[in-house]
ZAMARNU-49518 format. One record per residue: residue number from 0; x, y, z of N, C-alpha, C in turn. Coordinates in steps of 0.001 Angstrom, whole numbers, plus 500000, padded with zeros to 6 digits. Layout:
<lummars>
lummar resi: NUM; n_x: X; n_y: Y; n_z: Z; ca_x: X; ca_y: Y; ca_z: Z; c_x: X; c_y: Y; c_z: Z
...
</lummars>
This chain:
<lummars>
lummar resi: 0; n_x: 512867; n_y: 488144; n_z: 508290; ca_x: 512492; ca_y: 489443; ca_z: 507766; c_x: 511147; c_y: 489334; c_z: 507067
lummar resi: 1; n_x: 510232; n_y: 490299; n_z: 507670; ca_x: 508709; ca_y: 490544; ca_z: 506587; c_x: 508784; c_y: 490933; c_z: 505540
lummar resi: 2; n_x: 508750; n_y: 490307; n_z: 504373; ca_x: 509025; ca_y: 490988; ca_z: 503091; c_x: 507100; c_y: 491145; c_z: 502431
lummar resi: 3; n_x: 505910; n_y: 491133; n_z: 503036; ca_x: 504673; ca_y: 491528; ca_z: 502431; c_x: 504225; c_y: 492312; c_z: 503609
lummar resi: 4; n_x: 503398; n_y: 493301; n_z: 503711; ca_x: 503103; ca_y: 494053; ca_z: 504784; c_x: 501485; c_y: 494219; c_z: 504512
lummar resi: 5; n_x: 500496; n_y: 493875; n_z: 505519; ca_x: 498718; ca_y: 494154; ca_z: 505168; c_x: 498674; c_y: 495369; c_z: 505357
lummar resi: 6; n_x: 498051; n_y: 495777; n_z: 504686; ca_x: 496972; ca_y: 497080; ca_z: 505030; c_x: 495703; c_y: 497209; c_z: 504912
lummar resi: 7; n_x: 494965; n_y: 498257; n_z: 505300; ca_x: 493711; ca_y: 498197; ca_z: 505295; c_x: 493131; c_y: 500319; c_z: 504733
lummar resi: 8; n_x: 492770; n_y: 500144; n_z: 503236; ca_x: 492535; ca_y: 501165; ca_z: 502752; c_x: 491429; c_y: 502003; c_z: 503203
lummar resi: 9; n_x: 491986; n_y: 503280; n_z: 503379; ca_x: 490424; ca_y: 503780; ca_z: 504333; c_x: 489269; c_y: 504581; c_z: 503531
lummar resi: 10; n_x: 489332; n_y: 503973; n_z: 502242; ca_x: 487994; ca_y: 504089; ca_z: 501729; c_x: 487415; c_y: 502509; c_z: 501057
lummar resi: 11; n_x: 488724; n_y: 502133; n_z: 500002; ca_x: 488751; ca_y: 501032; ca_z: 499802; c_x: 488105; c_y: 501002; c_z: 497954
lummar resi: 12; n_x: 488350; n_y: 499885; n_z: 497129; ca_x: 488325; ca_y: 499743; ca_z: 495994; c_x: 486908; c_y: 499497; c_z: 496030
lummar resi: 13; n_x: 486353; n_y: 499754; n_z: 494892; ca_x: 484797; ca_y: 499570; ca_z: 494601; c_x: 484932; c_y: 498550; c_z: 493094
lummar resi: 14; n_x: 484281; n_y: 497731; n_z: 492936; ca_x: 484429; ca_y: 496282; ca_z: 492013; c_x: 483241; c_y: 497025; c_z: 490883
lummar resi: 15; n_x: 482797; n_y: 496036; n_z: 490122; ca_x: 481912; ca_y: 496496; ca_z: 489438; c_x: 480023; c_y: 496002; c_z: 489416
lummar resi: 16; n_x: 480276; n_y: 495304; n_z: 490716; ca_x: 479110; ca_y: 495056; ca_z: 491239; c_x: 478937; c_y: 495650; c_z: 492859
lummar resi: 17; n_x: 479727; n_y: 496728; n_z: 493075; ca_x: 479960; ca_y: 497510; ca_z: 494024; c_x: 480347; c_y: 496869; c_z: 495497
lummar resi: 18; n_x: 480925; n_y: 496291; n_z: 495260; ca_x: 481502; ca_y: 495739; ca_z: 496583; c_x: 482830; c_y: 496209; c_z: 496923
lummar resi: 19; n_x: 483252; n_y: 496699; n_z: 497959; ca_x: 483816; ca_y: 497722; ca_z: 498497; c_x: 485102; c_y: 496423; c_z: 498993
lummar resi: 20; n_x: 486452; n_y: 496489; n_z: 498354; ca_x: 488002; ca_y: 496056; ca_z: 499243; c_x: 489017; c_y: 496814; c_z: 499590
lummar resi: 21; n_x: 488847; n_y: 496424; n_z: 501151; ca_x: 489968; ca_y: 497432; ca_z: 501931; c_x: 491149; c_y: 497044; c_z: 502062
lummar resi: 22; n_x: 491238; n_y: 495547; n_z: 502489; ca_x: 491873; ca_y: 494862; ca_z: 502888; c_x: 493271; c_y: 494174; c_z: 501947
lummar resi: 23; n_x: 494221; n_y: 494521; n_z: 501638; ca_x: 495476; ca_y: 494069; ca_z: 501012; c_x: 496727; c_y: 493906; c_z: 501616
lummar resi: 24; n_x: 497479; n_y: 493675; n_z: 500657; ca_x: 499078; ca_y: 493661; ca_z: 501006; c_x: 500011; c_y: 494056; c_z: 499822
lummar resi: 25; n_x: 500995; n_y: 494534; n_z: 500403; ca_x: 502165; ca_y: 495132; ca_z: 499763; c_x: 503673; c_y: 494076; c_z: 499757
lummar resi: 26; n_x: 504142; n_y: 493756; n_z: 498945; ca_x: 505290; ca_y: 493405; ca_z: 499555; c_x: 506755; c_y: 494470; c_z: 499188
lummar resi: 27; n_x: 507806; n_y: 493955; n_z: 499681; ca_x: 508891; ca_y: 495148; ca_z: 499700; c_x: 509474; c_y: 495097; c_z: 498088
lummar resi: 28; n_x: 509890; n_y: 496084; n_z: 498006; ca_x: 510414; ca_y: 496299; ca_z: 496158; c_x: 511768; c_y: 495952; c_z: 495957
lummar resi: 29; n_x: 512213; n_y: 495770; n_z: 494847; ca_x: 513052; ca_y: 495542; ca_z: 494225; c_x: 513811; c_y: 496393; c_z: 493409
lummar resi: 30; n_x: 514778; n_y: 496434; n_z: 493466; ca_x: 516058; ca_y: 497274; ca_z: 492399; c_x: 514955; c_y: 497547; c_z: 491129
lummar resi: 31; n_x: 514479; n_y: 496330; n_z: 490622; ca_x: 513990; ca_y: 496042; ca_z: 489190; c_x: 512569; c_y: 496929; c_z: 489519
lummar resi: 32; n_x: 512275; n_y: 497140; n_z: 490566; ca_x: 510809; ca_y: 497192; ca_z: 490804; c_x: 511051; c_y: 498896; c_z: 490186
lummar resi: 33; n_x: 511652; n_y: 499152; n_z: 490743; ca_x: 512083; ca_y: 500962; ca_z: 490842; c_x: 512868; c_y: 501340; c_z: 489391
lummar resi: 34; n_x: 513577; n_y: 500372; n_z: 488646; ca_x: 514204; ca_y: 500688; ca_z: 487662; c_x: 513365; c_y: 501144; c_z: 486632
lummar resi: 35; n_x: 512807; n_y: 499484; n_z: 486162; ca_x: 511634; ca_y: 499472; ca_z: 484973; c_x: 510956; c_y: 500125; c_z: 484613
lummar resi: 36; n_x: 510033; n_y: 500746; n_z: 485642; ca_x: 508845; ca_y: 502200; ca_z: 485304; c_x: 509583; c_y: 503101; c_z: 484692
lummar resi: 37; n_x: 511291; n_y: 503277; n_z: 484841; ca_x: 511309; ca_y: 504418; ca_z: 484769; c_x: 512054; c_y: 504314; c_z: 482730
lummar resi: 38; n_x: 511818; n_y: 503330; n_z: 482479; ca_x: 511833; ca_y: 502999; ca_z: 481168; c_x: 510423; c_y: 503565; c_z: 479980
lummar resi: 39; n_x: 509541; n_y: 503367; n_z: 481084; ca_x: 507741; ca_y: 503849; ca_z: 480552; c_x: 507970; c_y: 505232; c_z: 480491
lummar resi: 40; n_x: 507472; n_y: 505248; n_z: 478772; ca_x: 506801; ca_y: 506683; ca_z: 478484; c_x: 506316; c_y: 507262; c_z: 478717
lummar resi: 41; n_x: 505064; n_y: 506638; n_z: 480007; ca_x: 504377; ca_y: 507416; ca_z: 480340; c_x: 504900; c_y: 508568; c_z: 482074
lummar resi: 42; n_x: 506319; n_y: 507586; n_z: 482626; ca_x: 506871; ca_y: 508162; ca_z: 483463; c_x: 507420; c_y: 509157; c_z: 482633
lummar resi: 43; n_x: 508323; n_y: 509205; n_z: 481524; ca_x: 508915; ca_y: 509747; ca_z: 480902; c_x: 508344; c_y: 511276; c_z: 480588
lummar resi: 44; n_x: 507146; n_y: 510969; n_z: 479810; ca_x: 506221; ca_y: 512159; ca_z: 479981; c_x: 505658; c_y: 513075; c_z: 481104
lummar resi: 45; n_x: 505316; n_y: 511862; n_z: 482193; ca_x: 504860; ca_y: 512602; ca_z: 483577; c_x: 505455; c_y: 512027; c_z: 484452
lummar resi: 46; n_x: 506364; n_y: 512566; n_z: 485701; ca_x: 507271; ca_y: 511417; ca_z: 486370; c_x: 506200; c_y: 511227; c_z: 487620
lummar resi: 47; n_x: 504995; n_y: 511862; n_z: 487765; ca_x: 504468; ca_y: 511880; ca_z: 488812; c_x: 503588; c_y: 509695; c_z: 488577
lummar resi: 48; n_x: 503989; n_y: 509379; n_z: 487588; ca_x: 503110; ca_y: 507899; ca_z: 487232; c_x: 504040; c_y: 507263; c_z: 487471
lummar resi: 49; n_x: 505079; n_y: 507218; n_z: 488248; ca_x: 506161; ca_y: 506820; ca_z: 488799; c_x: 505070; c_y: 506139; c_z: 489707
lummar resi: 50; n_x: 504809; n_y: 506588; n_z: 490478; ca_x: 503996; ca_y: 506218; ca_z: 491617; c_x: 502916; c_y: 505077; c_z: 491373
lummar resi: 51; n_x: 502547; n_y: 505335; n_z: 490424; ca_x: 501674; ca_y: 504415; ca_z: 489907; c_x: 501841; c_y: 503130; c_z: 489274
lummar resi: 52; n_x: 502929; n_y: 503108; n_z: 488444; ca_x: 503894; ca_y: 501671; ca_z: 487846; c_x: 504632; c_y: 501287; c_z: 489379
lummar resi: 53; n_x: 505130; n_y: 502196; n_z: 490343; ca_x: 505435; ca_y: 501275; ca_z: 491509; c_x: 504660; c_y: 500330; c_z: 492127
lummar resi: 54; n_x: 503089; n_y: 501105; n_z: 492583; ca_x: 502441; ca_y: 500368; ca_z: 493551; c_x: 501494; c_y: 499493; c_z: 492469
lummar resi: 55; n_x: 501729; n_y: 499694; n_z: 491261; ca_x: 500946; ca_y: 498344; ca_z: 490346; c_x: 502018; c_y: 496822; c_z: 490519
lummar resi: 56; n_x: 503442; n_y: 497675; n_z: 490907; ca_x: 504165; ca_y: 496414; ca_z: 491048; c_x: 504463; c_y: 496293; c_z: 492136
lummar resi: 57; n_x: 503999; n_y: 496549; n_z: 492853; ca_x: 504748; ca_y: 496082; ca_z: 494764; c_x: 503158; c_y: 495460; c_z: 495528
lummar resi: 58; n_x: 502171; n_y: 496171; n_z: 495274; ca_x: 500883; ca_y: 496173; ca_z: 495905; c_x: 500430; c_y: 494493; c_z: 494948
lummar resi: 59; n_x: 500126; n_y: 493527; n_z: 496193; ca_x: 499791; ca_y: 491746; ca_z: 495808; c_x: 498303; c_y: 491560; c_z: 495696
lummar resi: 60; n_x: 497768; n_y: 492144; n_z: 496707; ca_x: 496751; ca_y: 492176; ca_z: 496522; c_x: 495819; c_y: 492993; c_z: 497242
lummar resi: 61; n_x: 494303; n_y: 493473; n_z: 496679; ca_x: 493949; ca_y: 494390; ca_z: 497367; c_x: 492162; c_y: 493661; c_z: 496749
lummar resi: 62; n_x: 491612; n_y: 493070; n_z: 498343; ca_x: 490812; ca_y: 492264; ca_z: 498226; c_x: 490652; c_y: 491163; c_z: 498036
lummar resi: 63; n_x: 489646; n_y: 491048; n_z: 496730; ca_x: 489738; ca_y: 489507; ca_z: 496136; c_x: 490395; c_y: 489994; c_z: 494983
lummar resi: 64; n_x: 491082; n_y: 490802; n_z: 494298; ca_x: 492268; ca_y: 491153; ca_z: 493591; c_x: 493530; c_y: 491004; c_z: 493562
lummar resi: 65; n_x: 494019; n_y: 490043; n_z: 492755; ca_x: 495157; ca_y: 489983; ca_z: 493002; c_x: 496356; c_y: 490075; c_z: 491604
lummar resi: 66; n_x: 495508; n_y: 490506; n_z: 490402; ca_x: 496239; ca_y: 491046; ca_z: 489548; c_x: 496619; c_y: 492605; c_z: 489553
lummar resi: 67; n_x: 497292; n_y: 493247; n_z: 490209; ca_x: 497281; ca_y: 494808; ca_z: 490258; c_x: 497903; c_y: 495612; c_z: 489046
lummar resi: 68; n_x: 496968; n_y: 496209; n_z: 488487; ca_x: 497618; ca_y: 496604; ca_z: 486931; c_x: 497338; c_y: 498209; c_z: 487096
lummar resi: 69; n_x: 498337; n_y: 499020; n_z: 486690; ca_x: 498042; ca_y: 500073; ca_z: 486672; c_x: 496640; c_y: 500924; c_z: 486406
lummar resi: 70; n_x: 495472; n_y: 500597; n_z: 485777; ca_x: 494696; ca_y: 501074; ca_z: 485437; c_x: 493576; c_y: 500495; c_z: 486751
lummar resi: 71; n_x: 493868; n_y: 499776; n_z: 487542; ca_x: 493314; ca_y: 499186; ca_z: 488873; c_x: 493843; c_y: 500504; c_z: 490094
lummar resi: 72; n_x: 495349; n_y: 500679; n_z: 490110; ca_x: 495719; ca_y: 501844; ca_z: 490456; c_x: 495302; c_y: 503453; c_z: 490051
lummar resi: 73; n_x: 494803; n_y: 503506; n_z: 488997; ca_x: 494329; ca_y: 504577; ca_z: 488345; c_x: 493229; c_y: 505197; c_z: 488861
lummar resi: 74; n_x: 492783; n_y: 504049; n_z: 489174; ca_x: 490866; ca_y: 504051; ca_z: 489740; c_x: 490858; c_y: 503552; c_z: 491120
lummar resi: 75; n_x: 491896; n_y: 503871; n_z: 491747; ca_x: 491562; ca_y: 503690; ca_z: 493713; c_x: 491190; c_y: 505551; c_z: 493852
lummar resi: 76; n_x: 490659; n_y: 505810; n_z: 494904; ca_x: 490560; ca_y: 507430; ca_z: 495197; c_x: 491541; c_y: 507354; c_z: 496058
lummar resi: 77; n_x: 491435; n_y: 508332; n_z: 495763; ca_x: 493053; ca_y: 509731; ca_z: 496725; c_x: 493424; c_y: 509614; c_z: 497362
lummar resi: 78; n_x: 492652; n_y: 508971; n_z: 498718; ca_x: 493162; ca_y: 509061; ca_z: 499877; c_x: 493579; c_y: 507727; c_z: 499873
lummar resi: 79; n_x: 492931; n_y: 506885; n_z: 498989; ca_x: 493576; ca_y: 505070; ca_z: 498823; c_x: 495239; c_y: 505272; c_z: 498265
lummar resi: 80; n_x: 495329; n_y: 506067; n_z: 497358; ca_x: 496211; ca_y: 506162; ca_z: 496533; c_x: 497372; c_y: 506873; c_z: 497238
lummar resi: 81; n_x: 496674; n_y: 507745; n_z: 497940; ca_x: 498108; ca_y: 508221; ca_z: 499526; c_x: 498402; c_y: 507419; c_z: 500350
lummar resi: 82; n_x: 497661; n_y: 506914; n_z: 501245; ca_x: 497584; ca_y: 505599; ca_z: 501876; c_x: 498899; c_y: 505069; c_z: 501595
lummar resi: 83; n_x: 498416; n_y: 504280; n_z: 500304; ca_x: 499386; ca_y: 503372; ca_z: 499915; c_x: 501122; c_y: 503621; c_z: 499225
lummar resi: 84; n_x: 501025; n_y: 504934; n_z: 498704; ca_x: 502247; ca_y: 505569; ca_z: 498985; c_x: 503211; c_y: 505963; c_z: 500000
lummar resi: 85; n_x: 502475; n_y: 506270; n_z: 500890; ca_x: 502806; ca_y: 506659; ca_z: 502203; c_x: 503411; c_y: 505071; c_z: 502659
lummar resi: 86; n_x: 503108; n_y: 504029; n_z: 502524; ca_x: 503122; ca_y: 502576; ca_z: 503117; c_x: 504404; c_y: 502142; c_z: 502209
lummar resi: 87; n_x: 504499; n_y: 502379; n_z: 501009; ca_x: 505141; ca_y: 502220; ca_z: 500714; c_x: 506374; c_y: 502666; c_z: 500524
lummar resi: 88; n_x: 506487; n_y: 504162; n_z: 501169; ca_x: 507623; ca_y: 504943; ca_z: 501571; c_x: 508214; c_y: 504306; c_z: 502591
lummar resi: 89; n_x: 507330; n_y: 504128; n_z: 503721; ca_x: 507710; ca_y: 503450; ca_z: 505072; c_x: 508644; c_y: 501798; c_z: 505029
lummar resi: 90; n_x: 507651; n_y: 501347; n_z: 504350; ca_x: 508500; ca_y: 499669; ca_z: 504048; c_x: 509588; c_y: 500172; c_z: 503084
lummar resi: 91; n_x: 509924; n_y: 500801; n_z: 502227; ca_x: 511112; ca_y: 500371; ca_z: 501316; c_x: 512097; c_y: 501370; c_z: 502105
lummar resi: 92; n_x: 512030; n_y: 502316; n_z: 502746; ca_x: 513120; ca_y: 503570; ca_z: 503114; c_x: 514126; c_y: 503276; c_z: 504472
lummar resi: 93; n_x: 513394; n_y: 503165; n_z: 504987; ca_x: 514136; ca_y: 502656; ca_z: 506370; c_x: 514080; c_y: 501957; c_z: 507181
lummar resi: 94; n_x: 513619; n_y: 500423; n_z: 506786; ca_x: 513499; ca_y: 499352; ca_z: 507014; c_x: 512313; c_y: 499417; c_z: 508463
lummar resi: 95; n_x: 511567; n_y: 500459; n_z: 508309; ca_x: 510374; ca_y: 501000; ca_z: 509112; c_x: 509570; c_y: 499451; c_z: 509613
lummar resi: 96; n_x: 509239; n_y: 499112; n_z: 510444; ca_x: 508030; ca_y: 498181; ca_z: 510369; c_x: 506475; c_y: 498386; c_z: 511014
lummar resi: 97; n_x: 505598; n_y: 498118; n_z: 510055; ca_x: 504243; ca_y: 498519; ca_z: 510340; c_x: 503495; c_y: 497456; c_z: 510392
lummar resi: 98; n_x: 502575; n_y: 497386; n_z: 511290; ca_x: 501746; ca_y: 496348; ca_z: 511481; c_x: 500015; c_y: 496523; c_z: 511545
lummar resi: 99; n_x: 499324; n_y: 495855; n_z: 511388; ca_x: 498038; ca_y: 495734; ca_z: 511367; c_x: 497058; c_y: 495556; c_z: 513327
lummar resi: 100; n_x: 496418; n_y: 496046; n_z: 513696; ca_x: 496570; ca_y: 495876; ca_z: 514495; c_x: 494668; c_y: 496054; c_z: 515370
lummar resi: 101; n_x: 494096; n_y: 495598; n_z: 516209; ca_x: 492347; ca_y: 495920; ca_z: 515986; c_x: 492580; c_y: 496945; c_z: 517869
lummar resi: 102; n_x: 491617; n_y: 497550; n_z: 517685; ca_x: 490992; ca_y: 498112; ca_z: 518444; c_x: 490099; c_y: 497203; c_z: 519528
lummar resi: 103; n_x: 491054; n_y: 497832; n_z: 520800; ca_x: 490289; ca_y: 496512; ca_z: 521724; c_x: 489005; c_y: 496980; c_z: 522062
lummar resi: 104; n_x: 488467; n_y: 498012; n_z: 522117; ca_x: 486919; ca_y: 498406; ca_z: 522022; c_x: 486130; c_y: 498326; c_z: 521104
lummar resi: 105; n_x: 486434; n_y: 498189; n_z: 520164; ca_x: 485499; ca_y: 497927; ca_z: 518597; c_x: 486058; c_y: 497308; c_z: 517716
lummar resi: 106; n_x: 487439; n_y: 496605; n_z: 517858; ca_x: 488056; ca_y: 495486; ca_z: 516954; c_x: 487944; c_y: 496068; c_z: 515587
lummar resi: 107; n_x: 487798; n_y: 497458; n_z: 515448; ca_x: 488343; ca_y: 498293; ca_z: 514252; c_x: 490034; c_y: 497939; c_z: 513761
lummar resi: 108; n_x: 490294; n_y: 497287; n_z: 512363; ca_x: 491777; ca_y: 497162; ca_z: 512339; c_x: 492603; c_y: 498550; c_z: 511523
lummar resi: 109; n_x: 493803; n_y: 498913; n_z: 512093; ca_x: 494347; ca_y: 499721; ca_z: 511659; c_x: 495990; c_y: 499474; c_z: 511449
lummar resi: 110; n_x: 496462; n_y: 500317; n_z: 510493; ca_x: 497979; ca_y: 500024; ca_z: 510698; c_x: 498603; c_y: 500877; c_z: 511740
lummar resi: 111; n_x: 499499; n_y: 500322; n_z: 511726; ca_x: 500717; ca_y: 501424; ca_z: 513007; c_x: 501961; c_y: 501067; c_z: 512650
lummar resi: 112; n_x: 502928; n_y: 501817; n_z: 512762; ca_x: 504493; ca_y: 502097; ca_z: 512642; c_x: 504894; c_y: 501434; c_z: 513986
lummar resi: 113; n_x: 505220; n_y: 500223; n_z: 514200; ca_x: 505827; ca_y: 499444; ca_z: 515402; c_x: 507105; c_y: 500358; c_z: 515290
lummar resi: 114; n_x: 507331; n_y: 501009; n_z: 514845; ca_x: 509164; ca_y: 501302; ca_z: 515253; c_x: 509036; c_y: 502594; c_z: 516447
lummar resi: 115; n_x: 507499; n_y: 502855; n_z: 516237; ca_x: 507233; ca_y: 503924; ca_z: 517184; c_x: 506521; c_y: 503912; c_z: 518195
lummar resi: 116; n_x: 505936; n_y: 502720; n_z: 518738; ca_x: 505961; ca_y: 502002; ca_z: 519815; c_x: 506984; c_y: 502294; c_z: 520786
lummar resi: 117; n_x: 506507; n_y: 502578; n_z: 522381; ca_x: 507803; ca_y: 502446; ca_z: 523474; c_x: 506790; c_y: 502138; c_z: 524433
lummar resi: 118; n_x: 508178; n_y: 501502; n_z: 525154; ca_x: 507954; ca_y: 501084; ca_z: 525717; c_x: 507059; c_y: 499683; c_z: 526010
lummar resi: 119; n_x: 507018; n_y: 499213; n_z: 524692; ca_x: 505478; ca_y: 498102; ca_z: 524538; c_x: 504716; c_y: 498683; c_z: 524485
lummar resi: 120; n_x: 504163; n_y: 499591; n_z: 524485; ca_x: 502406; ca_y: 500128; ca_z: 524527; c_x: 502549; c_y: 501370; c_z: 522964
lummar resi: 121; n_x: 501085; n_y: 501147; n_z: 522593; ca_x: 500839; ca_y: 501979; ca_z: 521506; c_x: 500591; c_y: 503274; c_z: 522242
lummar resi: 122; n_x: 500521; n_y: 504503; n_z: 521248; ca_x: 500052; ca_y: 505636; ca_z: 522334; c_x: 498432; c_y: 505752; c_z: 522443
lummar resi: 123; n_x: 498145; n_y: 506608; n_z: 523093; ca_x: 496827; ca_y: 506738; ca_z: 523383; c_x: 495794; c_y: 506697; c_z: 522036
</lummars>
């Protein structure tokens, strides 16, 4: 069983000497993973930071980052921050599997939902 899954963010984290990381991994959560946040005041206050104490604790690394602390999560943009929700709906819900995968014309890498694969072939 895959218990870390890569992804590749489609804008990507900006450092503080501006260097741009797309490239991470997630691994699958835990009872504890999902419990704990919901102990934080700050879920308590807003449950929407639920989201945010999750993927500070499931998301390993993203780049040359590999401490993920909520305030690292705070500061990905929107569409990073869906992305990775979305990924992380998929791996913990229904034992979904997604894979990383390049473009045989431009070796562009992307993820895909292998469970939706038939036949062997990706779709068009």
């Amino acid at each position: 069983m895959n218990s870390e899954y890569a992804f590749t963010l489609p804008r990507g984290l900006v450092d503080s000497e501006g260097n741009v990381h797309r490239e991470g991994t997630m691994r699958l959560a835990t009872a504890r993973d999902e419990i704990e946040p919901l102990r934080s005041a700050e879920v308590r206050a807003n449950e929407a930071y639920l989201a945010v104490l999750l993927l500070a604790r499931t998301v390993t690394r993203i780049g040359g980052f590999t401490e993920i602390t909520p305030e690292l999560v705070e500061g990905l943009y929107a569409a990073d921050f869906d992305h990775l929700q979305r990924l992380y709906e998929r791996i913990n819900t229904d034992g979904e599997a997604v894979g990383v995968v390049a473009c045989p014309a431009c070796a562009q890498q992307f993820e895909v939902d292998l469970t939706e694969i038939e036949d062997g072939r990706l779709g068009e």
